[in-house]
N, C-alpha and C positions, 0 to 999 in steps of 0.2 A: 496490634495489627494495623496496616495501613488503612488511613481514608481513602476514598474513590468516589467518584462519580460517571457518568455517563451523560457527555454532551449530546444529544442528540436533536432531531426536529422532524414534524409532520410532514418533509418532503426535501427534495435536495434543492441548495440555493437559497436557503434562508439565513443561511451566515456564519454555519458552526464552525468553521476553519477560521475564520478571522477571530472569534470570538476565542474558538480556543488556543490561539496560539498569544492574542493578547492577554490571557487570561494566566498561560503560562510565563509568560514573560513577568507581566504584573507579579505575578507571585516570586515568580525567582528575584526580583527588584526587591522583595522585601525579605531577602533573607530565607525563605522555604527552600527545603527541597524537590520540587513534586517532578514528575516526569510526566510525559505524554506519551499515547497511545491512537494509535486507528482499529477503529473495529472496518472487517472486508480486507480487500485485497489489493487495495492501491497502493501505487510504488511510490510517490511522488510528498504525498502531507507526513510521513514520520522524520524525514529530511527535516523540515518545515517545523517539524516540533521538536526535534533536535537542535535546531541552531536557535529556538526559543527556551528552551529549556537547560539548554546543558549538558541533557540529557540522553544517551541514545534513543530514538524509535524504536516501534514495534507494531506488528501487526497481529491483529484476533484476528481469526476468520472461524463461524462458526458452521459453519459448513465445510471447510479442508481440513479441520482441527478439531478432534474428539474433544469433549468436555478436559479430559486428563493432561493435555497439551495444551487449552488454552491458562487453567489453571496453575502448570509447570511454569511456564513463557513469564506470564501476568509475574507470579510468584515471584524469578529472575529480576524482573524488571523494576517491582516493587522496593527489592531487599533495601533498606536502610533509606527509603524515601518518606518523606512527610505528608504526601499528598497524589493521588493520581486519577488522572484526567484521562476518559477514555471520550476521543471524537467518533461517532457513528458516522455510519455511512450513510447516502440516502435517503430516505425517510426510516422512521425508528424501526415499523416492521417491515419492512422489503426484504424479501429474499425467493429463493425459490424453493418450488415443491422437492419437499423431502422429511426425512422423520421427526417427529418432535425435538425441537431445540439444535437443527443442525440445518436451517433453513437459510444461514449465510446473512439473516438477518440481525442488525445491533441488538434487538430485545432479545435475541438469546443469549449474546455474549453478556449482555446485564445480569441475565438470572443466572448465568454459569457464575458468575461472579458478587452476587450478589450487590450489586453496584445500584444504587440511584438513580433516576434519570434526572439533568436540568434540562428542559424542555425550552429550546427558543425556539420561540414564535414570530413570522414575520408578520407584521400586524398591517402592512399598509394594503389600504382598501378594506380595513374592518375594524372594528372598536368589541364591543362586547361580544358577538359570536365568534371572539377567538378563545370565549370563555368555554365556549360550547366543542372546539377542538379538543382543549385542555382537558376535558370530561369524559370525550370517546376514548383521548390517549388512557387516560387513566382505567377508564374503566375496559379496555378492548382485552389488554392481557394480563390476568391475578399475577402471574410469577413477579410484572416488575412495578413498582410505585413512582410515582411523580412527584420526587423531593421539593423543587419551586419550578419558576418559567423568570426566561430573558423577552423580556420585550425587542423586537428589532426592527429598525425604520420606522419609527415613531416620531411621528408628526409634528408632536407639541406637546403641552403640558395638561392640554383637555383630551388628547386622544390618548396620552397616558393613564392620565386618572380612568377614564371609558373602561379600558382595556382590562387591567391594572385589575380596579373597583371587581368587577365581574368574575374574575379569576380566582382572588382574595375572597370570594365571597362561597367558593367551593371547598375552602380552606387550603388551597395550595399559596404559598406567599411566592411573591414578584419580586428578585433581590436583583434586578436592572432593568432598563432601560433606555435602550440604544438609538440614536436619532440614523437617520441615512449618512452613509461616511463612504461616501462614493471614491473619495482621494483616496480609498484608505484599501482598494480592492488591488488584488495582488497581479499580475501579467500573465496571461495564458495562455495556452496552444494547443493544437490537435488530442494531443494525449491527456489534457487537463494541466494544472498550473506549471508555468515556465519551473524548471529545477529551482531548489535551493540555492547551488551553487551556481548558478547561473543568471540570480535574479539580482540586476543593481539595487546596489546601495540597501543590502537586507537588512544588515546591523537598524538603520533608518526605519523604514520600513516596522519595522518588529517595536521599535520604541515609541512610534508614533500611534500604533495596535494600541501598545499598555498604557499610554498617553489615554485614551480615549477610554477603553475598556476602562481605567481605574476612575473615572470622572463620571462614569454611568453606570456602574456596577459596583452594590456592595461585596466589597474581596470577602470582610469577615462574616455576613453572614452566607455569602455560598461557601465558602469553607465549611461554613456549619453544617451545612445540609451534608456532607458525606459520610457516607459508611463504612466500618471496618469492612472490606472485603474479605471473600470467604478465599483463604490460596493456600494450596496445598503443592509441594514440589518435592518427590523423591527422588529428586535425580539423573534418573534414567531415562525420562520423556524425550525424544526427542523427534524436532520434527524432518529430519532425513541425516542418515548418517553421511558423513562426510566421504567423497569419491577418491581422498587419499591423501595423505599425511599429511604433503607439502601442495596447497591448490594454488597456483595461480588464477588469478582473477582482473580479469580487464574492468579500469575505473577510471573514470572520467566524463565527462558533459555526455559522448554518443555511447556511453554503457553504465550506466548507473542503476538499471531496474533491480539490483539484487534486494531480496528481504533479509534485512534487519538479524529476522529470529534462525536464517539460515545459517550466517556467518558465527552467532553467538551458541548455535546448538554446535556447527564443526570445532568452534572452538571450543568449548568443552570435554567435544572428547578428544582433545590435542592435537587437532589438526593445527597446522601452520598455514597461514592464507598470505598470500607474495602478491601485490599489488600492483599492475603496470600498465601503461596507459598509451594504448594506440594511436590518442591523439598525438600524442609528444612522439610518437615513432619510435615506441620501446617495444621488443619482442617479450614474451615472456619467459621467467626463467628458466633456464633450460632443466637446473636441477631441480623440478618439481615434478609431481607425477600425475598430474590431471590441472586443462586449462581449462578453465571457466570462461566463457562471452556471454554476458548479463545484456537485457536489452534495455533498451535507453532510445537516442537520437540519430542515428546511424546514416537515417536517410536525409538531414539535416548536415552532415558532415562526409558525404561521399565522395566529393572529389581531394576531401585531406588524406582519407582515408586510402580510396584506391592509388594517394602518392605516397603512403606512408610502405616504403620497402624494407625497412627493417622491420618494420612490426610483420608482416604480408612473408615476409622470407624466415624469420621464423616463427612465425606460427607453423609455417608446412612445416618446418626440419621439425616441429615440436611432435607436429601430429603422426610423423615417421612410425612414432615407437610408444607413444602415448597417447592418452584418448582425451580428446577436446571435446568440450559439448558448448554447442550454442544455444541462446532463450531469443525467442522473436528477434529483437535488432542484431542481437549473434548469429542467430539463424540465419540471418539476409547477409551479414559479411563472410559465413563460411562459402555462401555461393559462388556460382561463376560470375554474378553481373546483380546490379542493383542501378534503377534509374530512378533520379529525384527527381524532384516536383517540376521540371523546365524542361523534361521529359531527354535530360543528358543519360547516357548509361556509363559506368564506371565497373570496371575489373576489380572484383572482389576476389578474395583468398583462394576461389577455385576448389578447397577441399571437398564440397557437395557441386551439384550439377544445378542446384534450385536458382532461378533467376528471378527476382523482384521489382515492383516498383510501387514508386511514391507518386507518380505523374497519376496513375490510375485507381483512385481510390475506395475503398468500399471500408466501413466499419466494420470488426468483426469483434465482438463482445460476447464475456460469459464464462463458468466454471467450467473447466473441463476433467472429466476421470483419462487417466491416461495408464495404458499399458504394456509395459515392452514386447516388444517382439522378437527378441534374441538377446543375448545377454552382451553386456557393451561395460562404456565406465560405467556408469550409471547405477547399474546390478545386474542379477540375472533375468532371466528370462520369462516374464511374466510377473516381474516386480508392479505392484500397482503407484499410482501416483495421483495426488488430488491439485490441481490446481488452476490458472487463468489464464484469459489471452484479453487481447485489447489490441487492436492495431487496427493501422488504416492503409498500410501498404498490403498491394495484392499481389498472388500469385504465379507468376506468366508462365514456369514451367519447372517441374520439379527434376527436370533432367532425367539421367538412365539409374538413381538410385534405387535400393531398398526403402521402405518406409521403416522407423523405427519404433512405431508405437503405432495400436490401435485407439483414436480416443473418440470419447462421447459427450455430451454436453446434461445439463442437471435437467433437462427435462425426458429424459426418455429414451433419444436417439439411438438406433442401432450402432455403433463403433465404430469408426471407418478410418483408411490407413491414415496418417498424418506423421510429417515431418522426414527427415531422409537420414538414410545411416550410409556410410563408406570409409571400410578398413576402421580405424580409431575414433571417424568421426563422426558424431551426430548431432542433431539437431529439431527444433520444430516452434512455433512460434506460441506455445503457452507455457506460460510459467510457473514452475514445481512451485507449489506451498507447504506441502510437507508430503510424505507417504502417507498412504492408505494404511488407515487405522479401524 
């Protein structure tokens, strides 16, 4: 069975993404095979550990994804690798209320998985009370254990020892020690890190990670510390059956938000996924039978876009006769209008009536349960659906549509309409994670 671990840390910002992707890389430089993994729902670090690994991405989420699917997925991901590296989200337990072990937080997908935690810690502005973290981590939840801890922004060779000494002394071992590597922080934006494909000179970048990572970090004993994880895959898990044989799917810089585990579940059960890219002013292919707009960057690229007439002319002829569904940045280009941040407004596709903008901002974060409202591509009617939103563009008006779904958020909320359906087309601004299981 495969090893694993679980990168995680006592709060977000402490460093697990540089450390895991240096960590990845470091490893693939020696010949492993390991792959990488995101516990949660972000679109943007499986990229990221992809083009450090080699390896495709993948997202946990223990809260969209019953125990049975994250164990299917993992399993997929695992087959014929040497090593796997899962990055937490957030702090280790963060999530929200909900039933045991489906709290959206990384210590569940640890216990679903039986996986290790290596625990970094950012130590600056404290020496030995980060001995006293490492203690409540360890001891707050029995299902998961604290294999060793990464030191990170470490001072010197006296605040290592401090630190270090204190930790060791609870018997969890210290297998690095990370000084501050400020050059070494990746470029970021609104929605969190600049894309993969978007980020100069990443090749650089990623080698400069393992450059450091392998000079402060023992490779071979965190190696040690991992666990056969527990994976069990029959098959048949999947997390949303594919909306039809042949999908077209918009890809490139302003639509990249698709998951990982989407494309890899359609294609197992033999769907065919056709890939075309709006930026370049390609329509999608005609002989497909369901388009896909994944969200991404949209309102970052809105006046290529509203010039982009081949894409813009058929996508409508597309939607005539088949059903197109847009996710948040799709959502805003099936609209009639979308205004960027300089507060220009730009003609969008027209197929929905919803007008957006980037000039007016408001965050809007969090899980969402989502459920149809009449039956479309999608499914039918009253199909459930578990997933996410994250955006900073607001509303201005949803036009004379239908809403296509009723959804509610993980804390309680009564349901309420969201997102707009007309003829073939719909849309709404959170993103499927798999169906309701």
């Amino acid at each position: 069975m495969i090893p694993g671990l679980v990168i995680a840390a006592p709060r977000s910002g402490s460093g697990k993404t540089t450390l895991t992707l240096g960590l990845l890389r470091a490893y693939r430089r020696l010949g492993l095979d390991v792959v990488g993994v995101k516990s949660g729902p972000d679109y943007i670090d499986p990229a990221f550990h992809a083009a450090a690994s080699g390896r495709d991405g993948l997202n946990l989420d223990s809260w969209a994804m019953p125990p049975s699917l994250i164990l299917s997925l993992a399993a997929r991901a695992a087959q014929g690798r040497a090593l796997f590296l899962c990055e937490a989200s957030m702090g280790l337990f963060d999530g929200v209320p909900a039933a045991p072990g489906r709290s959206g937080a990384s210590a569940d997908v640890a216990a679903t998985l039986g996986a290790p935690i290596l625990l970094v810690l950012d130590v600056s502005g404290q020496a030995q009370s980060a001995a006293a973290i490492v203690k409540g981590c360890a001891a707050y939840d029995p299902r998961i254990a604290i294999a060793g801890v990464i030191l990170n922004r470490v001072g010197s060779a006296r605040h290592r020892r401090l630190a270090g000494d204190a930790i060791e002394a609870l018997g969890v071992p210290v297998v690095g020690s990370m000084p501050r590597l400020d050059d070494m922080t990746l470029p970021e934006r609104h929605l969190g890190l600049v894309q993969a494909m978007e980020t100069d000179d990443l090749e650089a970048r990623l080698e400069r990670i393992a450059d450091a990572v392998a000079a402060h970090v023992d490779l071979a004993a965190l190696r040690g510390l991992a666990q056969p994880l527990r994976l069990t895959n029959d098959g048949k898990t999947r997390a949303l059956s594919p909306p039809g044989q042949r999908i077209a799917i918009a890809r490139d810089a302003a639509f990249s938000f698709l998951y990982p585990h989407l494309l890899s579940s359609w294609r197992d059960a033999g769907a065919e996924i056709r890939f075309f890219s709006p930026l370049a002013d390609e329509a999608p292919p005609m002989d497909s039978d369901f388009c896909w707009l994944p969200g991404g960057y949209p309102e970052l690229h809105a006046g290529r876009i509203a010039a982009a007439e081949n894409f813009l002319g058929g996508l409508q002829r597309f939607a005539e006769g088949r059903p197109v569904h847009g996710e948040c940045g799709g959502y805003m280009i099936l609209g009639a209008a979308l205004t960027d941040a300089t507060g220009a407004a730009h003609r969008m596709a027209g197929l929905l009536g919803v007008e957006t903008s980037f000039a007016k901002r408001k965050m809007n974060l969090g899980y969402r349960d989502a459920r149809l409202d009449v039956a479309c591509g999608l499914g039918p009617a009253g199909r459930k659906f578990k997933g996410h939103e994250f955006h900073y563009s607001t509303l201005l008006t949803i036009g004379g549509d239908d809403c296509f779904a009723h959804v509610s958020d993980a804390y309680g909320a009564a349901p309420t309409p969201s997102g707009s359906r007309r003829g073939h087309v719909t849309g709404g601004f959170f993103h499927i994670i798999a169906e309701a299981q």
